[in-house]
C-alpha positions as CSV (number, residue, x, y, z in Angstrom):
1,X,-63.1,-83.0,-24.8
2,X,-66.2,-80.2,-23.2
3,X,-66.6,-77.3,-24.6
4,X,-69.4,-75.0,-24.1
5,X,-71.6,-73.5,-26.6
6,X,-75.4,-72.0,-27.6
7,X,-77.8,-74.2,-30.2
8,X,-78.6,-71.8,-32.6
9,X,-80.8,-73.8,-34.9
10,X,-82.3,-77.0,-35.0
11,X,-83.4,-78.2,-38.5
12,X,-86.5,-80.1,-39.2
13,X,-84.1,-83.7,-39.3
14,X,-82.9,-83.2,-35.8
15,X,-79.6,-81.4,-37.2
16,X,-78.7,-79.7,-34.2
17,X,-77.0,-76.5,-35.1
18,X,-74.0,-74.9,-32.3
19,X,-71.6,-72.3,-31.7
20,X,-69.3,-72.9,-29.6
21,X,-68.3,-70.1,-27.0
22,X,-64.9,-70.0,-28.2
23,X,-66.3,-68.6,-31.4
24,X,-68.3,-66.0,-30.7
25,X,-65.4,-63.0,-30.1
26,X,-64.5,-63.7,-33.6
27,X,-68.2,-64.0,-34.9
28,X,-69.0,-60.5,-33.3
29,X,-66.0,-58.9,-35.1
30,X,-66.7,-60.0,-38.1
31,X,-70.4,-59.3,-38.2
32,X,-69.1,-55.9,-37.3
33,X,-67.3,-55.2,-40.2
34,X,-69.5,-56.6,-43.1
35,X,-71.7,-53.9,-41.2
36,X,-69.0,-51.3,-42.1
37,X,-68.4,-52.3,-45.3
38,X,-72.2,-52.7,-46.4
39,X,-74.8,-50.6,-44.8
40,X,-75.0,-48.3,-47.3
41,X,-75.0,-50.9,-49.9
42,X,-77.5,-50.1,-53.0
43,X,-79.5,-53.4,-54.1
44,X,-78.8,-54.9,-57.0
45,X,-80.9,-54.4,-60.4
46,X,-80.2,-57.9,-62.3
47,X,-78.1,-60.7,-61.2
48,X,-77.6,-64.1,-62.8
49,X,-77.7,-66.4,-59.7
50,X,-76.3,-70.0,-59.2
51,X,-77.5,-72.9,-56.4
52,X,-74.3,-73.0,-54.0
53,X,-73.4,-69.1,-54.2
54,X,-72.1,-67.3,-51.6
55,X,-73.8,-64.2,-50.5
56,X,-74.6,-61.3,-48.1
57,X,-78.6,-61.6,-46.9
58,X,-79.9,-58.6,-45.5
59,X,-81.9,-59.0,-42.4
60,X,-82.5,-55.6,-41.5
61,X,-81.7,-51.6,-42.5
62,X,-78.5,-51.8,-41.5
63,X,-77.4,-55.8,-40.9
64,X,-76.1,-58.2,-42.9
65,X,-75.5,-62.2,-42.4
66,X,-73.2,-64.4,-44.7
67,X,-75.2,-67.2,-46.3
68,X,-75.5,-69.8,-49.4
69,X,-78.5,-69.8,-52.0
70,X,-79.5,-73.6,-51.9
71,X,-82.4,-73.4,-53.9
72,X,-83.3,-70.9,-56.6
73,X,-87.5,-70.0,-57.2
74,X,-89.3,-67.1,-58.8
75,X,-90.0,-64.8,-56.4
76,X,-87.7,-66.0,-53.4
77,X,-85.0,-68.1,-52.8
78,X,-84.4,-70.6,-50.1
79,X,-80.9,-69.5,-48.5
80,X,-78.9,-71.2,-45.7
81,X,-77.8,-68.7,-42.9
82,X,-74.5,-70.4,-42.6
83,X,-73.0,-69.1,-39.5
84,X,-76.5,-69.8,-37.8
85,X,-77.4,-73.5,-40.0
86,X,-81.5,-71.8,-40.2
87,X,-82.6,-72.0,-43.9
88,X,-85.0,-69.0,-45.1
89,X,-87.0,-68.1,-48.3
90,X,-85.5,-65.0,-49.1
91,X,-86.2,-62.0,-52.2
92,X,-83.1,-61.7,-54.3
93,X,-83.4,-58.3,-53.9
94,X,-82.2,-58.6,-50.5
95,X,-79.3,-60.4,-51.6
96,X,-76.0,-59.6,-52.1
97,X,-73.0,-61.9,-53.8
98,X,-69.5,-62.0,-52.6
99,X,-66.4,-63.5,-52.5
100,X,-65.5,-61.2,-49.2
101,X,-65.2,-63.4,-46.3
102,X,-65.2,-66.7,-48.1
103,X,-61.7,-67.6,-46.5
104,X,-63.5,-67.7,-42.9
105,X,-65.4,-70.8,-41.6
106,X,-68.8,-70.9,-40.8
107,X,-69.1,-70.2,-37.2
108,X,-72.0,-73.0,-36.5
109,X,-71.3,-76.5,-36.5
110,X,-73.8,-79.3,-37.7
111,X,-74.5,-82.3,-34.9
112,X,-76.1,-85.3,-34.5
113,X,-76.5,-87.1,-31.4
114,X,-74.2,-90.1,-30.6
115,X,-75.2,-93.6,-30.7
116,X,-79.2,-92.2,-30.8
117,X,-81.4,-93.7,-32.9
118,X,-85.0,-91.4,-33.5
119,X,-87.9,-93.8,-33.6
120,X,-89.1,-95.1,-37.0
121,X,-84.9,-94.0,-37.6
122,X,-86.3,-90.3,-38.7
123,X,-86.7,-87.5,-35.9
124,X,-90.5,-87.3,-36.2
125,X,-92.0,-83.4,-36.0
126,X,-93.1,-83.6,-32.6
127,X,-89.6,-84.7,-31.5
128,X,-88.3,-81.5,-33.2
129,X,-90.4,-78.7,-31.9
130,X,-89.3,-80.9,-28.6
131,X,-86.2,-80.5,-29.3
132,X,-86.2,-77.0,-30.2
133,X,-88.5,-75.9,-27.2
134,X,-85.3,-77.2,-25.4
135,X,-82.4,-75.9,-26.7
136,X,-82.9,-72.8,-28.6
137,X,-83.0,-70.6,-25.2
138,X,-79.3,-68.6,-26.4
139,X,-79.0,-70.9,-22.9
140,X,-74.8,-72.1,-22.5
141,X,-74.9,-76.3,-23.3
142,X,-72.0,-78.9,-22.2
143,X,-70.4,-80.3,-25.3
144,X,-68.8,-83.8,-25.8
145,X,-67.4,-84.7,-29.0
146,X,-67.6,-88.5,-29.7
147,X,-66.8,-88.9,-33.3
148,X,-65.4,-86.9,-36.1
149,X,-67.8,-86.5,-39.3
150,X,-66.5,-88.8,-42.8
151,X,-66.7,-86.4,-45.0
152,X,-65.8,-82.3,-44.9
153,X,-69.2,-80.3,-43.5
154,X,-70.9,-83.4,-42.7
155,X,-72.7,-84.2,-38.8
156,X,-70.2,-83.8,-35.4
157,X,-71.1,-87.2,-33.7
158,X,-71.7,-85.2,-29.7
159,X,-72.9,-85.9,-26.4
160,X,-74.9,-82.7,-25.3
161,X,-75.7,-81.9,-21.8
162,X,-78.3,-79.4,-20.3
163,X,-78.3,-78.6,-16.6
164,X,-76.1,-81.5,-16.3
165,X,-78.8,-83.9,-17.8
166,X,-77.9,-85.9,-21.1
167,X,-80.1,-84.7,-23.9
168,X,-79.9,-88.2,-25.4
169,X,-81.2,-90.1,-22.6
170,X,-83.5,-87.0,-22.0
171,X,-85.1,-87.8,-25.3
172,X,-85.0,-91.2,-25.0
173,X,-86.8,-90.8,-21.7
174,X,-89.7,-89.2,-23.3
175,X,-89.7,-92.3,-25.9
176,X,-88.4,-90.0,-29.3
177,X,-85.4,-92.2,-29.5
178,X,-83.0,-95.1,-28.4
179,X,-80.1,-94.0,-26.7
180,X,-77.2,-96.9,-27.3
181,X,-74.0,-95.0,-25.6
182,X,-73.5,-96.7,-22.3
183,X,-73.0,-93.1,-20.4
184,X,-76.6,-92.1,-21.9
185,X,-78.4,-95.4,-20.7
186,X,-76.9,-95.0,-17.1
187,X,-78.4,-91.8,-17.2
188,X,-81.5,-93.3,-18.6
189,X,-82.4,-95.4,-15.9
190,X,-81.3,-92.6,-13.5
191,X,-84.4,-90.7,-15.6
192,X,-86.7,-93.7,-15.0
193,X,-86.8,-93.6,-11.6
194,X,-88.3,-90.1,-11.9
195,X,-91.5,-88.9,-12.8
196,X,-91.1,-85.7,-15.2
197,X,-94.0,-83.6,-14.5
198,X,-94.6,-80.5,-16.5
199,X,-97.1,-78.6,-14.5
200,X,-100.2,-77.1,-16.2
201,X,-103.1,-74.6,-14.7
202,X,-106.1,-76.2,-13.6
203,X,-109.2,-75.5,-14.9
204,X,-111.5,-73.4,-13.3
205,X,-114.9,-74.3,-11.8
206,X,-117.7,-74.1,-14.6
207,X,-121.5,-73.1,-13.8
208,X,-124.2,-75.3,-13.8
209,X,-125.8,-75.9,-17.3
210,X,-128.8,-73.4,-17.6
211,X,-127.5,-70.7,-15.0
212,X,-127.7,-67.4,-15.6
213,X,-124.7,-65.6,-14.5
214,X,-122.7,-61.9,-14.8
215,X,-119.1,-62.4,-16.5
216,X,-116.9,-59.6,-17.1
217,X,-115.6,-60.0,-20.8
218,X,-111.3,-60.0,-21.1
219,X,-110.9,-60.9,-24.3
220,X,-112.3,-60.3,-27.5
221,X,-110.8,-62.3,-30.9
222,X,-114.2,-63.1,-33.0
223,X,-117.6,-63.1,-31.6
224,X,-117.2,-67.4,-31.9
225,X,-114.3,-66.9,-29.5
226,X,-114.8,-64.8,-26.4
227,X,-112.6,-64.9,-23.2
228,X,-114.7,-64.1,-20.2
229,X,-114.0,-63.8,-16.5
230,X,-116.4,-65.9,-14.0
231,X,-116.5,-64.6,-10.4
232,X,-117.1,-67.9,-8.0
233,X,-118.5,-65.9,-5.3
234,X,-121.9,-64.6,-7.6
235,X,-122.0,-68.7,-9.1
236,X,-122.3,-69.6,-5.6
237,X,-119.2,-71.6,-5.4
238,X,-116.1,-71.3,-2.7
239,X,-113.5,-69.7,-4.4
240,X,-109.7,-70.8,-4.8
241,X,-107.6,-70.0,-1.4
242,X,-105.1,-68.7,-3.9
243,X,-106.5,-69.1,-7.3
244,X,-103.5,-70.8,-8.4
245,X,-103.6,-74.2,-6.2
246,X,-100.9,-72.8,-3.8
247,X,-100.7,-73.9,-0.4
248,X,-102.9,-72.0,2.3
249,X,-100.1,-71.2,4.1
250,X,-98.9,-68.8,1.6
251,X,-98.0,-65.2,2.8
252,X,-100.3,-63.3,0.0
253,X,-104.0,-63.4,0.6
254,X,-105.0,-62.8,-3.3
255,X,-103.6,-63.5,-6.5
256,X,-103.3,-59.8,-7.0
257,X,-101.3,-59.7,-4.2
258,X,-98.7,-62.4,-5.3
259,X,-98.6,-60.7,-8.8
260,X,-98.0,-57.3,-7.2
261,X,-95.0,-58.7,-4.4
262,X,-93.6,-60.6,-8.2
263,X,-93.7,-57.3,-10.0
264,X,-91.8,-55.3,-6.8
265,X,-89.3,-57.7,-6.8
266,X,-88.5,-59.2,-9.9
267,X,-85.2,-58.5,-9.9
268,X,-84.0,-60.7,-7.6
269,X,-86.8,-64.1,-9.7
270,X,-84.2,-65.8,-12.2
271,X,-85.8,-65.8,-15.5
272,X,-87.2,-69.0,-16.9
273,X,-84.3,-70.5,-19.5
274,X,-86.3,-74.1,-20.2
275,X,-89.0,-73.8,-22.2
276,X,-92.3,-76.4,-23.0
277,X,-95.7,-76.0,-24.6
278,X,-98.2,-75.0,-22.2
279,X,-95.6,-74.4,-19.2
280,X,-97.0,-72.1,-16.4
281,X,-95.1,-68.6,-16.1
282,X,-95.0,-65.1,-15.5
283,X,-95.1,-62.9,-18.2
284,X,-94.5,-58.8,-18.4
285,X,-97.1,-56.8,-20.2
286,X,-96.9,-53.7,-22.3
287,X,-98.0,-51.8,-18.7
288,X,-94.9,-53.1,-17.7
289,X,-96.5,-55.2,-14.6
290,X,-96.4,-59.2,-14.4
291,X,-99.3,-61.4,-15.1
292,X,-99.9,-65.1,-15.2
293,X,-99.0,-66.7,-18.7
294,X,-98.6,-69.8,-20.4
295,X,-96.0,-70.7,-23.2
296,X,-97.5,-71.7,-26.5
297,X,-94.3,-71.5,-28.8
298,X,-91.3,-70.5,-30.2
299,X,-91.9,-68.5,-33.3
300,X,-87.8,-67.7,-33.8
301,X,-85.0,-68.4,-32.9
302,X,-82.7,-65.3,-33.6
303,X,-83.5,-63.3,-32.0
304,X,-85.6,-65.9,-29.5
305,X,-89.2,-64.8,-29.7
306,X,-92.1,-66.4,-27.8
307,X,-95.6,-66.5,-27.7
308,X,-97.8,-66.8,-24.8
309,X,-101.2,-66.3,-23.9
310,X,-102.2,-64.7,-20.5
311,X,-104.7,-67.1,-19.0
312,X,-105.9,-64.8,-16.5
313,X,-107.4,-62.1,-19.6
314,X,-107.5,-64.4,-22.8
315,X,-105.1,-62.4,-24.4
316,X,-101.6,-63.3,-27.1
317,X,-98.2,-61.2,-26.8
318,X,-95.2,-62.0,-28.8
319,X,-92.1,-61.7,-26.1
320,X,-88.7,-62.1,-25.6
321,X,-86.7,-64.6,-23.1
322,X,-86.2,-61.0,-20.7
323,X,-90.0,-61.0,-20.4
C-alpha cells in the first residue's frame, strides 16, 4: 500500500523518521490544545525524574511538544521529541511531566529501508547528512510498506520514493549501500545509465602572481579571512559573457540584469525543494532582492533552517526553504 507523508527526522543510524499525511489533521489538533491547556504553565521548582518519563518540553513562550526523557544528566537531559523521532539535550526546567495525552500514539513512525544494506552494515556519517540533505525538505514522499516491525515501536521495513526515484537505489547509486529488492536494482541500473551531476560555480580567473591590482572588499570575517571582489577588466583579462557560464545567447546582458529580471519575477520561479552541499541557487537577502548563493547545510529540521553563503559578496545568512 502508498501513502504519502513528510521525513521529519533522520537519526544519526539512518532511522528515517515520517508522518504520514493522513496524520497531520489530528497532529495539529492536538498540538492545539496542549497549547490551551499549558501556556501559562509555571515551571516546576523540584522534580524527581525517571529515564522513560513522559513529558511536556517547551520549545518556545508559548509551545509545547510531547516527548520522553531517555537519558537523565546534570544540567540537561537528552529527550526524544516523539511525535517528531529528533532527540535533544534539554534543561529540566523546561520540562513538564504528564500523563495527559499518553493514550494517543506518537504521530512519527520509525523506518528502515527494505532489503538495503549501508556499507560496512552501519550508515556511515556522510551517508546521513546525505540522507538528510534529501529528505528533510517538509517535501510530500511516496511510501511503500514492505514489512511489518517484530516487535511493538520497532523499524517499518519501507520503500521510499522521491520525485518518483527510489531512495534505495538512489543511495545505492551513490555507493552508501546495497540495494537487494528487485524493484530497487531495476531502478538501479536505470540510475547507471545516468550521469548525476550536481552543478557547482566555477572559479573565477586569478591574477598573475606579483600583480598589483584594485579589489573592492565584500566581506569582512577576520583580517586572515577577507572576501574581495576582482574586476577582470582592470587585471587585463576578458571577462565572463554572463559571469555565470550561461550561454551567449542569453537575453540579459549582465549578471545584474539576470538577478534584477529573477527578483521582478519570482513569483512565477518554483522554489528549490532538493537540497545538496554546495548546490548553486538563489537566495533572498534582508534587502529583500535575490542574489547568487550556495547551500552549505541544514542546521534544523523543524522548522527547516539553511545556511548558505552568497558567493558573489562572501557573506553567511541563516534562511528558510521560502527564501
Amino acid at each position: 500500500k502508498f501513502f504519502q507523508a513528510v521525513v521529519s527526522f533522520v537519526g544519526t543510524d539512518g532511522t528515517i523518521y515520517i508522518i504520514p499525511k493522513s496524520f497531520e489533521s489530528e497532529m495539529n489538533r492536538l498540538m492545539d490544545e496542549i497549547k490551551r491547556n499549558f501556556q501559562y504553565l509555571d515551571p516546576l521548582e523540584s522534580y524527581c525524574w525517571k529515564e522513560g518519563e513522559a513529558c511536556l518540553v517547551r520549545v518556545s513562550d508559548n509551545k509545547w511538544l510531547r516527548g520522553k526523557v531517555v537519558k537523565l544528566g546534570d544540567s540537561a537531559f537528552e529527550v526524544q521529541f516523539i511525535d517528531r523521532g529528533c532527540t535533544e539535550r534539554i534543561p529540566p526546567c523546561d520540562l513538564y511531566p504528564t500523563t495527559l495525552y499518553a493514550d494517543i500514539h506518537p504521530f512519527c513512525i520509525p523506518c528502515q529501508l527494505y532489503k538495503t544494506v549501508p556499507i560496512g552494515n552501519v550508515w556511515q556519517k556522510e551517508a546521513v547528512c546525505y540522507l538528510q540533505e534529501i529528505l528533510l525538505t517538509d517535501k510530500e514522499v511516496d511510501i511503500q510498506v514492505q514489512d511489518l516491525p517484530d516487535k511493538p515501536w520497532g523499524k517499518l521495513s519501507i520503500s521510499l520514493y522521491f520525485g518518483g526515484i527510489s531512495l534505495a537505489s538512489f543511495m545505492a547509486h551513490q555507493k552508501y549501500c546495497i540495494a537487494e529488492d528487485s524493484e530497487d536494482r531495476r531502478q538501479l541500473e536505470i540510475l547507471e545509465g545516468y550521469d548525476i551531476v550536481w552543478l557547482t560555480y566555477e572559479l573565477p580567473p586569478l591574477p598573475v602572481p606579483g600583480d598589483i591590482f584594485p579589489v573592492k572588499v565584500t566581506h569582512l570575517v577576520s583580517p586572515n579571512e577577507v572576501y574581495i571582489f576582482l574586476d577582470p577588466c582592470k587585471l587585463h583579462q576578458k571577462p565572463l559573457a554572463t559571469e555565470g557560464g550561461a550561454s551567449s545567447d542569453t537575453q540579459w546582458e549582465s549578471l545584474d540584469e539576470a538577478l534584477k529580471w529573477c527578483t521582478e519575477n519570482m513569483d512565477s520561479i518554483p522554489l528549490t525543494t532538493e537540497f545538496q552541499t554546495e548546490m548553486p541557487c538563489l537566495a533572498q537577502y534582508s534587502d529583500g532582492l535575490w542574489y547568487r548563493a550556495k547551500l552549505l547545510s541544514i542546521l534544523k529540521s523543524d522548522p527547516v533552517e539553511i545556511l548558505l553563503q552568497f558567493v558573489d559578496f562572501g557573506s553567511f545568512s541563516v534562511v528558510s526553504p521560502s527564501r
